[in-house]
N, C-alpha and C positions, 0 to 999 in steps of 0.2 A: 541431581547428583553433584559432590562435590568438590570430584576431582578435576584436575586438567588433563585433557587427552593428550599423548605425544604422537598420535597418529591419527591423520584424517584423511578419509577415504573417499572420494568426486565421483560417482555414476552421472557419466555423462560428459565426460574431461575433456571432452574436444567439440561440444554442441554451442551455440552460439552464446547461451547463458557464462557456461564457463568461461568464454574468449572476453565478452563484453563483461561481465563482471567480480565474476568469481576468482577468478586469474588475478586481475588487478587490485582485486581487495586485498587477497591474502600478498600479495608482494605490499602493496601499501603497508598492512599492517607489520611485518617483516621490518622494512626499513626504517621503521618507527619505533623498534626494536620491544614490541607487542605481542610479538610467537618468539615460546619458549627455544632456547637454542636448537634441544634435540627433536624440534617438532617435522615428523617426518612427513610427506603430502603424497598419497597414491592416486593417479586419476586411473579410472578405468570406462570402456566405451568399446563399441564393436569395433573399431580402425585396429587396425593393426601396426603396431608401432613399438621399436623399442624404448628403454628411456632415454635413449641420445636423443632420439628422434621427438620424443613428446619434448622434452626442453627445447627443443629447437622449435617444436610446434609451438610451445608457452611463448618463448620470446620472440616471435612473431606477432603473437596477440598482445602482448605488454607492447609493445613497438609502435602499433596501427591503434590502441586504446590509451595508454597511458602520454601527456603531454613529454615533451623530452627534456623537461629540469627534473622530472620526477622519475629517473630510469636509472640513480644509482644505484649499485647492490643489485646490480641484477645477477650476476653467477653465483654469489648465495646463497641468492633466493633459488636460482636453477637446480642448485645442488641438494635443494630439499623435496625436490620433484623424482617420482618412479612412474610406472605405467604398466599396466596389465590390461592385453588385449582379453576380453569376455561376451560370450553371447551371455543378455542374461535371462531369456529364455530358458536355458538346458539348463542341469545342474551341473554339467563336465565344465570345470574351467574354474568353479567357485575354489575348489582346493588352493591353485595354483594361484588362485587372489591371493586367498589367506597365505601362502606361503611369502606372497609379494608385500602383503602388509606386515606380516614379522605377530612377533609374542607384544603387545603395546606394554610399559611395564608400568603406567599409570592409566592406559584406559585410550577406546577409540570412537573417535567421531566418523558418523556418517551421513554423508549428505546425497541425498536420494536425488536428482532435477532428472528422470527419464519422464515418458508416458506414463499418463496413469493407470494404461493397462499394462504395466512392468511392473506396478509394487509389488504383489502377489508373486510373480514367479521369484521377485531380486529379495522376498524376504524370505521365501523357501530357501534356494540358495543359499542366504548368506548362516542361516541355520544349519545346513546340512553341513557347511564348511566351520562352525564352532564359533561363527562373528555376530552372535546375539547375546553374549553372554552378559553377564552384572557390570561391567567393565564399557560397556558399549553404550553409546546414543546414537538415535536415527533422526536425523533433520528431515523431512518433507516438504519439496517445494511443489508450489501450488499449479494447475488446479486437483484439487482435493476432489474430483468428481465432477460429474454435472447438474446431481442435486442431493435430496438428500439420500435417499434409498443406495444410489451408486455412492456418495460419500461415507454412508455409513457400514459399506462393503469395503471399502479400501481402508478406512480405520480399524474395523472387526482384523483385514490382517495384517496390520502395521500391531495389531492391540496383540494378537497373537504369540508377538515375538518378545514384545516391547512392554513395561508398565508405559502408564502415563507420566510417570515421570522423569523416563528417556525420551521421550518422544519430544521434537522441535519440529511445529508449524510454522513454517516461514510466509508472513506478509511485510515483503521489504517494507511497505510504507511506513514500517512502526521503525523498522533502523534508520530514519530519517531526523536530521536531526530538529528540524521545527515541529516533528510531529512529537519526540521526547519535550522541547522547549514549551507545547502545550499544556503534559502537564505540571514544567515549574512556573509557568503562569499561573496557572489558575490555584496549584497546590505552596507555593512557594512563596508567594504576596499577597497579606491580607487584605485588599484592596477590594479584592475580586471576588471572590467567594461570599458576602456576605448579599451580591449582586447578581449572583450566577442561580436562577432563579425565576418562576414563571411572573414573580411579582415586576418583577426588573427587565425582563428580558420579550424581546415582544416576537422575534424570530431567529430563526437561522439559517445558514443557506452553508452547504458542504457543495462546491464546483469544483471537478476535476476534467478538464477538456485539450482533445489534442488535437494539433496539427493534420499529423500524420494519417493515414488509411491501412491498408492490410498491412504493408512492410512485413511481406514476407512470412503472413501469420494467416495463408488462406484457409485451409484446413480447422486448425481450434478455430478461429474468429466464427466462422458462418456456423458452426455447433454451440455457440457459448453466443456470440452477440452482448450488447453495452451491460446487459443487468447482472450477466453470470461472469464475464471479466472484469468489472469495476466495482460493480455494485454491493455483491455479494461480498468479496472481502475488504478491498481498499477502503472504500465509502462507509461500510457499516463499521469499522473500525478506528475511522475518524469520527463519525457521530457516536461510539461508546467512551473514546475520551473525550469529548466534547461533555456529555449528560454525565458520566457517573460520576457517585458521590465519592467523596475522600475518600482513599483506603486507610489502616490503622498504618499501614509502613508499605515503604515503597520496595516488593515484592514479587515473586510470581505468581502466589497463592492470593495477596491481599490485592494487587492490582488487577489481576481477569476474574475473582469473585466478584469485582465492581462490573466490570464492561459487561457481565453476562447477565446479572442481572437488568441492565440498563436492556441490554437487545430481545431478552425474554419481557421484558415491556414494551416492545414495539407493538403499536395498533396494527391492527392488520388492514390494509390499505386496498381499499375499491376500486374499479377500473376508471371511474370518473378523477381520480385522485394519481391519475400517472398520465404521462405523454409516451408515447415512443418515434423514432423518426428515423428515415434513412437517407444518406448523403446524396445527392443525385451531381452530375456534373458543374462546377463552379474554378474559383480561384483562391488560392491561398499563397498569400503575401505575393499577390500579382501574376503568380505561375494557373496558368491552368491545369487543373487536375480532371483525372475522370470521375463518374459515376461508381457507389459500390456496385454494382450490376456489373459493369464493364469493368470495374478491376479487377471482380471475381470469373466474370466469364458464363456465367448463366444467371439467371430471374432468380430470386431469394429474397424469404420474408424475414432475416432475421434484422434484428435493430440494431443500427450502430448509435444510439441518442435516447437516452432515456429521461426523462425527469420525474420524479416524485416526490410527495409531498405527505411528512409521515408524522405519528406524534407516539412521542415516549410518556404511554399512561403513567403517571407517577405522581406521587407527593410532588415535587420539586417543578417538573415539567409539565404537567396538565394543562392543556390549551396552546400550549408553544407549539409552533409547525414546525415540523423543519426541513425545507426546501432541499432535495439531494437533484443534482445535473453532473448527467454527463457524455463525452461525445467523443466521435472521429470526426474529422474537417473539419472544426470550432476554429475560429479567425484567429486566437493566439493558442498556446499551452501554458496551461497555468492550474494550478492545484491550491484552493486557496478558502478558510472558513470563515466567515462571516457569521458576528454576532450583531445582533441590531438591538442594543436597548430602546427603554420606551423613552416617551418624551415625558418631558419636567409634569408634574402633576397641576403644576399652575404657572404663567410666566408673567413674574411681574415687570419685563420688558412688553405687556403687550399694547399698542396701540403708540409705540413710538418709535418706530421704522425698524425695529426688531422682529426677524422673521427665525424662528426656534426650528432647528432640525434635532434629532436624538443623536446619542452617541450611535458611534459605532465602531467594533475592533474587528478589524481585519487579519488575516495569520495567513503568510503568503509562505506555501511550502516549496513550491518549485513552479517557474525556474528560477526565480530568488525565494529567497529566504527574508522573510521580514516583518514586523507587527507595526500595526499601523494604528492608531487610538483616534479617532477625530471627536474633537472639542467645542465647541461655543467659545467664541474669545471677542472682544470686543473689537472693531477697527477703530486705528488710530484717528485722530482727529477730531474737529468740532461740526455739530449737524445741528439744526437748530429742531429736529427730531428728536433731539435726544441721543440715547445710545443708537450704535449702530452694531448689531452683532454678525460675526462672520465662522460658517465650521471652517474649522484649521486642524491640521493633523500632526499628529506626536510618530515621529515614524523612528521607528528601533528595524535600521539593518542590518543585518549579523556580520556582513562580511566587516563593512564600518565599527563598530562597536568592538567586535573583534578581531582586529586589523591582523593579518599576519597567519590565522587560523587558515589551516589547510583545507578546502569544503571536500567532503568523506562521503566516498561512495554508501550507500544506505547498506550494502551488503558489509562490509566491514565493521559494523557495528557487531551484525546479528554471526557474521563467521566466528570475530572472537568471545559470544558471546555462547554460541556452540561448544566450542574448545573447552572453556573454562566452567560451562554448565549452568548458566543464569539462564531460567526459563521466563522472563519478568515479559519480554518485548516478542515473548513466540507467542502463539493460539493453541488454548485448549481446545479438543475435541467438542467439552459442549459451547464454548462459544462457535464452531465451526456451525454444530447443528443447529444452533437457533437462528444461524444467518440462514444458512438452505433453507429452515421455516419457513422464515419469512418470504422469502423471496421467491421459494415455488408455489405458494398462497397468490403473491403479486400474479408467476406467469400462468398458474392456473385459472387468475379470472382474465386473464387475457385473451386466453383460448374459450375459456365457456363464454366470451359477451363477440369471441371471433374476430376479435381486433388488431388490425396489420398497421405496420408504419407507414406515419406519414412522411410525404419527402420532405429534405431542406437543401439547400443549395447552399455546397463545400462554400464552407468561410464567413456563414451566416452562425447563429447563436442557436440552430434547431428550428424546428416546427416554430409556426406561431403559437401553434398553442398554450404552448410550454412559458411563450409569455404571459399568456392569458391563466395558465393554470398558477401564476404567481398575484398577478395583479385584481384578478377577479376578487382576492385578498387585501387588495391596496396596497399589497408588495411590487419593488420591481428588483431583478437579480442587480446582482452588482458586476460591474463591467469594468 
C-alpha cells in the first residue's frame, strides 16, 4: 500500500522488545528528522498507565538503551507518545483503543510483538473496534508459530483481517544493514555475478553463534531450541539472498519472488546431514558459566547448536553445500557468510615455492560490519624459488569507509519501512511456509532415527561432529 501512516499502534509497549528496540528506533528515526511531523505513536499493553506515566516509562528505556550523545529531542519525541491500558484477550477495551488512536487521516500502522497465542484474539478485537480497515497495515513480529500446521493457523487469521498486501513479517536480520549491503554486492558490481555460481564457487558456510545462554528466554528457548529460533527464519533468509537470482527491480514482489523460489529448492536434508548439540558447563571469555540443564533447572532435550549441511537443487547451485551453524555458548558472537571459490584451474606458479589457496569473501554482519576479499599476491622480495605467493586480504569496513555514519539499529530500517508501506525487506507468507517445510522435514527425521543432542562445553565451536560433518568434505568452518 502506498500511503504513509500518521498513526502507529505497539501491542506490547512496555515488554522488553519495545524497551530494547522499538522505543529507540523510533526516537532515532525522529531525530533524524524521518517520522512525519504529525506522526502520532499509541503503545498499548496490560500495565496500566496513563500517558504521563508511559513517557516517563519511554524515557527511562531511551536513558538505560540509547548512548548519551544520542538523547537530544527527547520531549519531542515524548510528545508523540499515548497509551492505552488493554487486556487483549476480551473485546471490552478494543473501543477505548480505537478512540485512543483517533480517525488516522492518511492510514494506520500496526505492530503486533505479543504471544503468538494473542494474534487471534488482538485481530478479533481490533475488528470489532473498526481498526482493520483499507487504511490499516499489520506488522507481525516473530515467532510465527512453531511449525508449520500452527503457522499456518496464525496467518489463516492475520489472512482474515488483512490481504497480503498489508500484512509486514518482521525478520530484523533483513533491516540490517550488511545484510541489504549483500545484495548491492553481488546485484550492484559486475564483478561478481558472472562468478556467483556452481562453476565458480566451491562452498558456503552461513555462522550465526552467541555468547550468551537463556537471558531470560526460559520458556520460548526449551519450546523452540537452535533450529526454530535461528534457523528457520534468520539463517534460511541469509542463504535466500546468498543463492537467488537477480530480480527484474529492486521490490517487494521482484525481490521475495526470488528468495522463494531459491528455499522451495532446498534438498531436503537427512539426519546424517545435520549435527545437534547442547551447552553443558564451561567458560566464556574466562567467566565460568553453567550448563543449559542448570540454567534451565530441569533435564531437557532440546538443542541449543545445530549445524547442517544443505543444497539448493538448481541450475545455478547444483552440487554447492552450504554449511548453516549455529549456537548458544560459541567462544565469540558473530553472524557472518562465507563464500569459498574454487581454486585456479591450473597454477602456473607450481613447483616454485608457490603454495595456491582459493579466494575467499567473507561478509561479517554483526558484531562488525565488514567484507573481507582474500587474494593471492606475491611477497616482496627475491627467492631463488622463484615467486613467492601469499593470500592477503582486501578488507572493506563500513564504519571506516563510512566514517561519520551512525550504525542503526536493524528495527529502524523495517519501523520506517512499516509507516511508509515498502514491503521489499518483510516476508511473505509463502516464503514463511516453505522455511516451516523444510525444517519440520529436518525435526521430523530427527525424531523418527531418535536422535538427541550431543554435548559441547560453553565456549567451544559445538559438538565435534559438527567439525567432522564439514571436513569429512575437505571443508573446515571459518574461525
Amino acid at each position: 500500500m502506498s500511503f504513509t501512516a500518521d498513526r502507529l499502534l505497539l501491542f506490547g509497549a512496555t515488554g522488553d522488545l519495545a524497551q530494547r528496540m522499538l522505543l529507540p528506533s523510533l526516537f532515532a528515526l525522529d531525530a533524524d528528522g524521518l517520522l512525519a511531523p504529525d506522526l502520532k505513536i499509541v503503545g498499548t499493553a496490560r500495565s496500566s498507565m496513563s500517558d504521563g506515566e508511559y513517557r516517563n516509562f519511554a524515557r527511562a528505556a531511551l536513558e538505560k538503551y540509547l548512548p548519551a550523545d544520542r538523547r537530544g529531542r527527547m520531549a519531542e519525541f515524548l510528545n508523540r507518545l499515548a497509551y492505552q491500558t488493554l487486556d487483549a484477550t476480551t473485546l471490552e477495551g478494543y473501543d477505548a483503543l480505537a478512540a485512543k488512536v483517533g480517525t488516522p487521516a492518511r492510514g494506520l500502522a500496526i505492530f503486533l510483538s505479543t504471544a503468538p497465542s494473542l494474534f487471534g484474539p488482538t485481530i478479533k478485537g481490533l475488528q470489532s473496534a473498526g481498526l482493520t480497515g483499507d487504511n490499516v497495515r499489520m506488522c507481525l513480529e516473530k515467532p510465527l508459530g512453531t511449525d508449520l500446521a500452527s503457522s499456518r493457523e496464525i496467518n489463516d487469521a492475520v489472512a482474515g483481517a488483512f490481504p497480503e498486501s498489508r500484512i509486514f513479517r518482521i525478520d530484523h536480520y533483513l533491516g540490517k544493514e550488511t545484510v541489504q549491503n549483500l545484495l548491492a554486492l553481488r546485484f550492484a558490481n559486475i564483478m561478481f555475478e558472472p562468478l556467483w555460481n556452481a562453476a565458480h564457487i566451491e562452498h558456503v558456510q552461513i555462522t550465526v553463534a552467541e555468547t550468551v545462554g537463556l537471558e531470560g528466554r526460559v520458556a520460548f528457548y526449551d519450546d523452540a531450541g537452535a533450529i526454530r529460533d535461528m534457523v528457520q527464519n534468520h539463517m534460511l533468509q541469509l542463504l535466500a539472498l546468498v543463492a537467488m537470482e537477480p530480480p527484474a527491480h529492486f521490490d517487494a514482489t521482484a525481490v521475495r519472488d526470488e528468495k522463494v523460489k531459491v528455499l522451495r529448492a532446498l534438498r531436503p536434508v537427512s539426519a546424517n546431514e545435520t549435527v545437534t548439540g547442547q551447552y553443558r558447563a564451561g567458560a566464556i571469555t574466562g567467566q565460568a558459566v553453567p550448563g543449559y540443564d542448570e540454567e534451565l533447572g530441569k533435564d531437557s532435550d532440546t538443542e541449543t547448536f545445530v549445524a547442517i549441511k544443505g543444497h539448493v537443487d538448481n541450475w545455478r547451485w547444483k552440487g554447492v553445500p552450504f554449511y548453516l551453524r549455529t549456537g548458544k555458548r560459541l567462544p565469540k558472537r558473530v553472524t557472518e557468510i562465507v563464500i569459498q571459490f574454487r581454486c585456479v584451474p591450473h597454477s602456473i606458479f607450481a613447483g616454485k615455492g608457490a603454495t595456491m589457496q582459493p579466494n575467499r569473501l567473507v561478509i561479517g554482519i554483526q558484531p562488525e560490519e565488514n567484507i573481507t576479499l582474500s587474494l593471492m599476491a606475491k611477497v616482496p622480495g627475491l627467492d631463488r624459488e622463484g615467486i613467492r605467493l601469499r593470500q592477503v586480504p582486501l578488507n572493506i569496513a563500513m564504519p571506516d569507509v563510512f566514517s561519520g555514519a551512525v550504525r542503526r539499529i536493524a528495527y529502524e530500517r523495517l519501523l520506517l519501512d512499516l509507516v511508509e508501506g515498502d514491503q521489499t525487506l518483510f516476508v511473505r507468507r509463502d516464503e514463511v511456509e516453505a522455511q516451516w517445510e523444510w525444517v519440520d522435514a529436518i525435526r521430523a527425521g530427527w525424531e523418527a532415527e531418535g536422535l538427541t543432542p550431543k554435548t559441547y562445553t560453553a565456549g567451544s565451536w559445538g559438538p565435534s561432529a559438527a567439525i567432522a560433518l564439514a571436513e569429512r568434505d575437505g571443508v573446515t568452518w571459518h574461525e
